[in-house]
N, C-alpha and C positions, 0 to 999 in steps of 0.2 A: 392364960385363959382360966375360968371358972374350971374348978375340980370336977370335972364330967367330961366319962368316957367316949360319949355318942351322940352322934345329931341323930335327932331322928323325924323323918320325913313321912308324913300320910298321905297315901293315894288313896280318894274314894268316889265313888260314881255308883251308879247301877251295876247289877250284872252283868257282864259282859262288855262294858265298858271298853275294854282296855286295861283294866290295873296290872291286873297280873305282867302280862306283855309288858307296861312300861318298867314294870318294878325290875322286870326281868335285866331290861336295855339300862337300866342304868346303872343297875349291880357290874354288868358287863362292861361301863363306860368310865365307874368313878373308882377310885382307887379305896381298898378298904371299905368296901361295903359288900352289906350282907341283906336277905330280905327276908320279913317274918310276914305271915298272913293272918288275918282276921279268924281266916279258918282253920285254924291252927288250935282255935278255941272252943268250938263248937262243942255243945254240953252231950251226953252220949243219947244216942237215937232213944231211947226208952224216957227219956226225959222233956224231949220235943216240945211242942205247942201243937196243936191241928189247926184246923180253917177249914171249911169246907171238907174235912174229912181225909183230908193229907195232910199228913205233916210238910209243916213250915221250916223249912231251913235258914227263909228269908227275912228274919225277925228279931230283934235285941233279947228278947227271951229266950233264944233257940243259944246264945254266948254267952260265954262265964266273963264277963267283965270284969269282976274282982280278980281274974288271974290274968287278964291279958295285962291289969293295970301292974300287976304284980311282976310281971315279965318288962315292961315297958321299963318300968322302973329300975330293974335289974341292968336293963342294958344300958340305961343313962349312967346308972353308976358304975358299972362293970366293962363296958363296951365289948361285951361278946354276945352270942345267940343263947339265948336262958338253958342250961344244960337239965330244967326241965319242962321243957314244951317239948311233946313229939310230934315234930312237923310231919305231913302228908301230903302238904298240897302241892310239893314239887313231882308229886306222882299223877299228879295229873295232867293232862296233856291240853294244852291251849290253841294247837295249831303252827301253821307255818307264821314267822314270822311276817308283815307286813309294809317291813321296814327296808329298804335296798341296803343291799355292804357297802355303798358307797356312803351312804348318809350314815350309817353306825362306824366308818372308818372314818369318816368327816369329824364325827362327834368326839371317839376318842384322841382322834390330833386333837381339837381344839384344849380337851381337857387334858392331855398331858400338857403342850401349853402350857396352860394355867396354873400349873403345879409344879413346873420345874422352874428351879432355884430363881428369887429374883421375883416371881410372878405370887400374886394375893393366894392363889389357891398352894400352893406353897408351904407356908407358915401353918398353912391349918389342916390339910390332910397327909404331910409328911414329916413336916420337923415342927411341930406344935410347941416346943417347950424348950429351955436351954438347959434342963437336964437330962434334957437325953429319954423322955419316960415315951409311952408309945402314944402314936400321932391318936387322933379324935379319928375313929372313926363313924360312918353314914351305916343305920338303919333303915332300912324302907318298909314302911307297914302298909300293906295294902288291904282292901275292905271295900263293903258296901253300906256299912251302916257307920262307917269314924264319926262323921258330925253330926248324928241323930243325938234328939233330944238325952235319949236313954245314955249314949254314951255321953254328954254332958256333963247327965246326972253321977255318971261311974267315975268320972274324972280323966278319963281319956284324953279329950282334943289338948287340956293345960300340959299332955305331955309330951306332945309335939310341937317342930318346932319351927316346921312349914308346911301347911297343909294344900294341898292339890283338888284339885276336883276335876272329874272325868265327864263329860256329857254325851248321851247317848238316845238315838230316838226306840221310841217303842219297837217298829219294825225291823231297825238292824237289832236292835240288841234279842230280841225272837229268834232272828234269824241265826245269830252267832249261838244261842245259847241251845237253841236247837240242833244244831250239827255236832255237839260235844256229847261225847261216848259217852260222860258221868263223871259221878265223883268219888274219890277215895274219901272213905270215911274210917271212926273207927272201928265198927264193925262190920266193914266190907266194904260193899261199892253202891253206890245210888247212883238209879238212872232216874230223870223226871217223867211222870207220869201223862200223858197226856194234858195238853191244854195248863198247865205247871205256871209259865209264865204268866196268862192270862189271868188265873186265879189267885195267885199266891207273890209271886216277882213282882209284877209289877205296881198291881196297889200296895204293895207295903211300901216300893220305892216311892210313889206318890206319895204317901201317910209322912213320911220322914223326911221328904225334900222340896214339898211344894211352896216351905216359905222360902228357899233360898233363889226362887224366880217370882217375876212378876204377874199378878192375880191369879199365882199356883199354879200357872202352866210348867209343866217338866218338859215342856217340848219347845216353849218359848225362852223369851230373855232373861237372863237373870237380875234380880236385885242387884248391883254393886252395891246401897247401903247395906245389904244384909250383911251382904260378902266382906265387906270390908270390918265389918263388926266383928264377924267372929274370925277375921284371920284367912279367909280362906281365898285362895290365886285358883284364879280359872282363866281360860279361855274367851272373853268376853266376848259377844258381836261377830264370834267366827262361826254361828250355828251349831244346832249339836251331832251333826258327824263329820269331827275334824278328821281329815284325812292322820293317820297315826304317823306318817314321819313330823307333819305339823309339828303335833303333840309332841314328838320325842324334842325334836329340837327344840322350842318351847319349854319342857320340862329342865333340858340340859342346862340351858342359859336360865333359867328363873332358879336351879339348883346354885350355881355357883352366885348367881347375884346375893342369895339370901343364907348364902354361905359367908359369903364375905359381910354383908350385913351383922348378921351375926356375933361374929371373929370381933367385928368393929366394938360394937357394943360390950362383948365381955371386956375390953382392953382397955378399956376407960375406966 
């Protein structure tokens, strides 16, 4: 295989989506994997954007992109978590999960599976090499802004190496995003202010993804020409509140397809 430590895999959607939660389940499902967050980058509160007189959390201006590229990059070549990002975001709490043990003990059979001696997943998350050097491991970066224009411009999406998309209607993601205590930041903790989502969440989510659906609806169908343009696997024609075992599984089987895809292509 090509000299590189890490695959690394983008989940991104709206707030509340799901990402976190998926990133979570598959850290938990694939062997050798680790998960870093979008918000792992956020520029320090004194530094912000406003809108409407709140600061915006929800914005390509609010992240240092030069460092998240800078970390990305590290792990492709290094295949570890960048020993300088101080993560936080696993202090924050996302809820019960929404997934049964039966389908996350489904999941992990399938993918041990997959990966014991003999089987495709195999050769590439255990014994990658015939000298013995350490197997490739999976990144998960999760986020709301990965395939916005601004990360484009920063160089982001060319360094991933299957991107996801989460889909979410306005009302549940309100919903979800409203029952959360807040966020660990670096100077503390942010709760959202009243009416937050309305102002500030969700027209930016519109501003940055209304071309990747049809006449800009974020509530309706997606482009597949877009999609398919810029690399990005969704959920197509299943609506956008897929029930999240859906997703997991979905996620699980479209991880090892484009694993082995992958695997294929470096070996040639």
């Amino acid at each position: 295989m090509e000299d590189r430590k890490a695959f690394i895999v983008g989940i991104s959607g709206a707030s509340s989506s799901g990402k976190t939660t998926l990133a979570r389940l598959l850290r938990d499902v694939f062997p050798n994997t680790f998960v870093l967050h979008e918000d792992d980058f956020y520029k320090p509160e004194t530094e912000l954007p406003s809108k409407d007189g709140l600061l915006d959390w929800d914005c390509a201006e609010s992240i240092s992109v030069p460092d998240m590229k800078r970390a990305l990059e590290h792990i492709r070549a290094q295949g570890i978590f960048p020993p300088f990002v101080d993560s936080r975001e696993d202090q924050n709490t996302i809820g019960a999960c929404p997934v049964p043990e039966s389908a996350i003990a489904a999941a992990k059979a399938k993918v041990a599976a997959w990966t014991s001696p003999g089987q495709p997943g195999h050769s590439i998350l255990v014994s990658n090499s015939k000298d013995g050097s350490s197997p490739l491991r999976i990144c998960i970066l999760d986020g709301f802004l990965l395939y916005s224009p601004e990360m484009e411009a920063g160089g982001i999406p060319a360094l991933l190496d299957v991107k996801l998309f989460l889909l979410v209607s306005r009302e549940r993601a309100t919903q979800r995003r409203e029952r959360r205590d807040g966020y660990v930041t670096l100077e503390g903790f942010w709760t959202d202010p009243p009416g937050y989502v309305d102002k500030i969440v969700w027209p930016n989510y519109v501003a940055s993804h209304s071309s990747f659906f049809k006449n800009g609806d974020v509530e309706g169908a997606l482009d597949e020409d877009v999609l398919r343009e810029k690399g990005i696997l969704a959920q197509v024609g299943k609506g956008v509140d897929v029930d999240m075992t859906m997703t997991f599984e979905w996620a699980v089987e479209t991880l090892m397809r484009e694993l082995e895809k992958w695997a294929g292509e470096v070996r040639r």
